[in-house]
N, C-alpha and C positions, 0 to 999 in steps of 0.2 A: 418477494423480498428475500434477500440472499444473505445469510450472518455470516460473516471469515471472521476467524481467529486463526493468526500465520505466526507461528515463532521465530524470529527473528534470528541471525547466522552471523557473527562478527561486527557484529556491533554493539551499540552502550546499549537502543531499548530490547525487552524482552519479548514483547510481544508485539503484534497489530491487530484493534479488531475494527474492521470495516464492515457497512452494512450497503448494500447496491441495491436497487429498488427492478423489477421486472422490467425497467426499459433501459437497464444498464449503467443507469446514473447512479454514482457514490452520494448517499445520504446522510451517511457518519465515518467519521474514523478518526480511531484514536492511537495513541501510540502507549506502552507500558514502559517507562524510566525513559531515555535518553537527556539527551538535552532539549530541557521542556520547549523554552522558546521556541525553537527550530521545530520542532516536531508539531508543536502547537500551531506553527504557523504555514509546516504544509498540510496538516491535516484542513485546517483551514479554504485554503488552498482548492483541493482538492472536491471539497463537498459540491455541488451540483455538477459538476464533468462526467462526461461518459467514460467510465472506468479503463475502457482503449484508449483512449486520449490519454488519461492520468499515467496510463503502464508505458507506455511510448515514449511522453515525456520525459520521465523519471529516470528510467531504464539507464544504469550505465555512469550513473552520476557514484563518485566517488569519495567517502571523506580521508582526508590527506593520504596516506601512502595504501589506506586500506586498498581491496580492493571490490567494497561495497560503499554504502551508506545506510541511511533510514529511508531515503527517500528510493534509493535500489531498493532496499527490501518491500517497501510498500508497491513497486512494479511488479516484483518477483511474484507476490502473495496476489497481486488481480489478474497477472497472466495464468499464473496454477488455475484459479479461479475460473476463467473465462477458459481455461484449457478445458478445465471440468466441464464447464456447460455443453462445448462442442462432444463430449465425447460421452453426451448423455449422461452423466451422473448427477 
Protein backbone atom coordinates (compact mmCIF):
# COMPACT_ATOMS: atom_id res chain seq x y z
CA UNK A 1 0.00 0.00 0.00
CA UNK A 2 1.19 3.27 -1.17
CA UNK A 3 0.08 6.74 1.01
CA UNK A 4 0.62 10.16 -1.32
CA UNK A 5 0.10 13.38 0.13
CA UNK A 6 0.68 15.94 -3.12
CA UNK A 7 0.30 19.65 -2.40
CA UNK A 8 -1.55 21.15 -4.77
CA UNK A 9 -0.12 24.28 -7.56
CA UNK A 10 -2.90 26.85 -8.49
CA UNK A 11 -5.67 25.93 -7.61
CA UNK A 12 -8.63 26.30 -4.58
CA UNK A 13 -7.72 22.66 -2.78
CA UNK A 14 -4.61 22.41 -0.75
CA UNK A 15 -3.82 19.19 -0.78
CA UNK A 16 -4.35 15.50 -2.08
CA UNK A 17 -4.08 12.36 -0.07
CA UNK A 18 -4.45 9.16 -2.08
CA UNK A 19 -3.72 5.81 -1.09
CA UNK A 20 -2.98 2.86 -4.26
CA UNK A 21 -2.94 -0.55 -3.12
CA UNK A 22 0.30 -3.03 -4.45
CA UNK A 23 -1.53 -3.86 -7.70
CA UNK A 24 -1.77 -0.13 -8.61
CA UNK A 25 -5.46 0.40 -7.78
CA UNK A 26 -6.57 3.76 -6.08
CA UNK A 27 -8.31 2.82 -2.86
CA UNK A 28 -8.87 6.25 -1.36
CA UNK A 29 -8.45 9.79 -2.14
CA UNK A 30 -9.26 12.69 -0.90
CA UNK A 31 -9.03 16.27 -1.64
CA UNK A 32 -8.17 19.36 1.08
CA UNK A 33 -10.64 22.55 0.41
CA UNK A 34 -11.76 22.95 -3.22
CA UNK A 35 -14.99 22.82 -4.26
CA UNK A 36 -16.33 20.00 -2.38
CA UNK A 37 -18.89 18.60 -4.79
CA UNK A 38 -16.45 18.39 -7.68
CA UNK A 39 -13.84 17.05 -5.73
CA UNK A 40 -15.94 14.82 -3.85
CA UNK A 41 -17.24 13.34 -6.86
CA UNK A 42 -13.96 12.58 -8.73
CA UNK A 43 -12.32 11.27 -5.88
CA UNK A 44 -15.35 9.19 -6.08
CA UNK A 45 -14.67 8.66 -9.37
CA UNK A 46 -11.64 7.41 -9.15
CA UNK A 47 -11.52 4.76 -6.32
CA UNK A 48 -11.08 1.27 -7.82
CA UNK A 49 -9.03 2.39 -11.21
CA UNK A 50 -5.59 1.69 -11.86
CA UNK A 51 -4.03 4.81 -10.98
CA UNK A 52 -2.46 4.81 -14.97
CA UNK A 53 -5.80 4.94 -16.13
CA UNK A 54 -6.95 7.74 -13.47
CA UNK A 55 -3.45 10.02 -14.46
CA UNK A 56 -4.16 9.46 -18.35
CA UNK A 57 -7.48 10.41 -18.04
CA UNK A 58 -7.37 13.48 -15.88
CA UNK A 59 -4.17 14.78 -17.27
CA UNK A 60 -4.56 18.19 -18.99
CA UNK A 61 -8.11 18.87 -17.96
CA UNK A 62 -8.32 22.59 -17.27
CA UNK A 63 -10.56 24.77 -14.94
CA UNK A 64 -11.52 27.88 -16.90
CA UNK A 65 -8.65 30.05 -18.05
CA UNK A 66 -6.31 28.29 -15.39
CA UNK A 67 -3.93 26.36 -16.65
CA UNK A 68 -4.56 23.29 -14.25
CA UNK A 69 -7.38 21.92 -12.40
CA UNK A 70 -8.04 19.37 -9.28
CA UNK A 71 -8.46 16.74 -11.34
CA UNK A 72 -4.70 17.81 -13.20
CA UNK A 73 -3.45 17.99 -10.14
CA UNK A 74 -4.75 14.69 -8.90
CA UNK A 75 -2.83 13.12 -12.46
CA UNK A 76 0.29 15.14 -11.70
CA UNK A 77 0.48 13.61 -7.98
CA UNK A 78 0.02 9.60 -9.35
CA UNK A 79 2.31 10.18 -12.30
CA UNK A 80 5.27 11.68 -9.64
CA UNK A 81 4.07 8.66 -7.89
CA UNK A 82 4.12 6.00 -10.37
CA UNK A 83 7.35 7.98 -11.66
CA UNK A 84 8.76 7.01 -8.07
CA UNK A 85 7.91 3.44 -8.29
CA UNK A 86 9.87 2.97 -11.66
CA UNK A 87 12.76 4.57 -10.49
CA UNK A 88 13.01 2.60 -7.34
CA UNK A 89 12.21 4.73 -4.55
Amino acid sequence: MKEIRYQTHGVCSRAIEIEVDDSGVITACRFEGGCNGNTQGVSRLVVGMKASEAAERLRGIRCGMRPTSCPDQLARALTEALAGETAGV
